[in-house]
Steps between C-alpha positions, in 0.01 A plus 500: 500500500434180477285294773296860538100465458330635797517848622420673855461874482400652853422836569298480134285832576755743551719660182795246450262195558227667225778488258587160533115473443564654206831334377318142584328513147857510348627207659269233425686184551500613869215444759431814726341502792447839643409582836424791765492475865119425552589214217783346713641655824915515460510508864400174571773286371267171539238640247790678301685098512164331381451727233835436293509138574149455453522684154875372423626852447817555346574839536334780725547894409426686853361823391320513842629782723443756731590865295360755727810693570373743745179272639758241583675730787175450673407167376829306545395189612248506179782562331735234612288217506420570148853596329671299751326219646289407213801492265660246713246248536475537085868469504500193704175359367673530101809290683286251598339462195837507266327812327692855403396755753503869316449751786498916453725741748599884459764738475366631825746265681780730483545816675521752167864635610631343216631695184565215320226251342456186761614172444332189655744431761511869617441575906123513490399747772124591498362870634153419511314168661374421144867470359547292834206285411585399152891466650344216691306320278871487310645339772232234580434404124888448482545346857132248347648472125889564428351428109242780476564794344413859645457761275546898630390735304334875478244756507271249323241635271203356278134562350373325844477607793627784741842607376716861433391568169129422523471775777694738284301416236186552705683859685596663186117492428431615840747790510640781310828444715628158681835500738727181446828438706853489330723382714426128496628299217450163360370296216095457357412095438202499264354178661421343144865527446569305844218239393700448164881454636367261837288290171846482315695382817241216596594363154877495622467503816537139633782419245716782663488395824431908568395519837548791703457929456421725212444837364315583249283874395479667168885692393556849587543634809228855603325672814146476521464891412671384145248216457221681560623730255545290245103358605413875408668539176399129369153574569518889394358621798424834622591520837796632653778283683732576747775404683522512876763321755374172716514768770158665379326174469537321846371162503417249775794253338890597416586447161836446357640755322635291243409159455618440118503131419822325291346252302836359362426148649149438380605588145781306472392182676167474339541651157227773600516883267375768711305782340573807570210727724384743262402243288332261699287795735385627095372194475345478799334834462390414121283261747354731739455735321 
């Protein structure tokens, strides 16, 4: 778009951030600036302030976040003051600064009694403090900055760091036979394809006036006992998978049964093609392994 040059990616050490790493060499007529937390501390809103006027950014991607699920029933106010809190001040701090604010949320805001894929103005109705967390730092970047745009999405994935299919990966080495529930349904988002639609909205974004929610994960809708499946087929291995209810796999944090994202609105209001999540996790594995 035009007026675009400089480029604040927080969170830049954890998977989605290390992809806009990696998209950066694309996209040369933009400036990035990437950052992690011992790099510039979201939390303060006076350093956070300094840094995009200082550095006259124009658009910030928030790929900073708190994803421990589980660790986050114990470590809530962690939690908060980093999906919540933190977004804010970069929410307010973008206002401020007249520069597009791109911030990350999750299908874990709804409850998973659905049957239906959720839209973005579905009742949002967390079951675990993490869902609650990111469900705040919704409200307060929209309550700092009506204009930024919040994109939910799904089960994210890459070749960096800790993620579903780089511990099956590592398991089916481990093990002759793994367990995996199959009961809870939703969508895979191969976090190079997220890094590749948010690149093709900043180039529209400004233009559309698009403020507001989003969905967005790879198409097709499975349980995590199918994708591991399809992790042990793609990669030929050996070891034996199967299914088991949520009920044999208790967890510190609720999950929704079915969180399936309907991406209807990003596609049509940005122009974005979604691949479908086969394809993009055998691409991801052609990487790892």
């Amino acid at each position: 778009m035009a007026g675009i040059k400089n480029i604040l990616v927080t969170g830049a050490g954890g998977q989605l951030g290390k992809e806009f790493c990696l998209h950066a060499a694309k996209f040369t007529q933009y400036n990035f600036y990437f950052v992690a937390k011992e790099d510039l501390p979201i939390d303060d809103f006076d350093a956070v302030n300094a840094f995009i006027k200082n550095n006259n950014i124009h658009c910030c991607i928030n790929c900073a976040a708190y994803t421990a699920v589980d660790k986050a029933e114990t470590e809530s106010e962690k939690a908060f003051l980093i999906n919540a809190s933190a977004a804010g001040n970069l929410a307010l701090a973008c206002k401020q600064n007249n520069a597009i604010c791109i911030h990350f949320s999750t299908d874990y805001v709804f409850n998973g009694n659905g049957t239906q894929p959720y839209i973005e103005t579905d009742t949002v109705d967390p079951v675990n403090t993490y869902g609650l967390s990111k469900l705040k730092g919704e409200e307060l970047v929209m309550q700092n900055n009506s204009a930024a745009i919040i994109i939910r999405t799904s089960w994210v994935y890459s070749q960096f760091g800790n993620n579903f299919v780089k511990t099956m990966l590592r398991l089916m080495k481990e093990r002759k036979i793994i367990n995996v529930v199959n009961d809870q349904f939703g969508c895979p988002t191969y976090a190079a394809d997220l890094a590749t639609a948010v690149m093709q909205i900043i180039e529209t974004a400004a233009e559309k006036n698009s403020g507001g929610i989003y969905n967005y994960c790879n198409a097709g809708v499975i349980n995590w006992h199918q994708f591991a499946v399809a992790i042990k087929e793609l990669t030929e291995s050996p070891c034996e998978v199967n299914a088991i209810p949520s009920s044999q796999y208790p967890t510190p944090a609720k999950r929704p049964h079915y969180s399936v994202l309907d991406t209807m609105l990003i596609k049509q209001t940005f122009g974005i093609s979604i691949p479908n999540w086969k394809d993009s996790l055998q691409h991801c594995l052609k990487l790892l392994t």
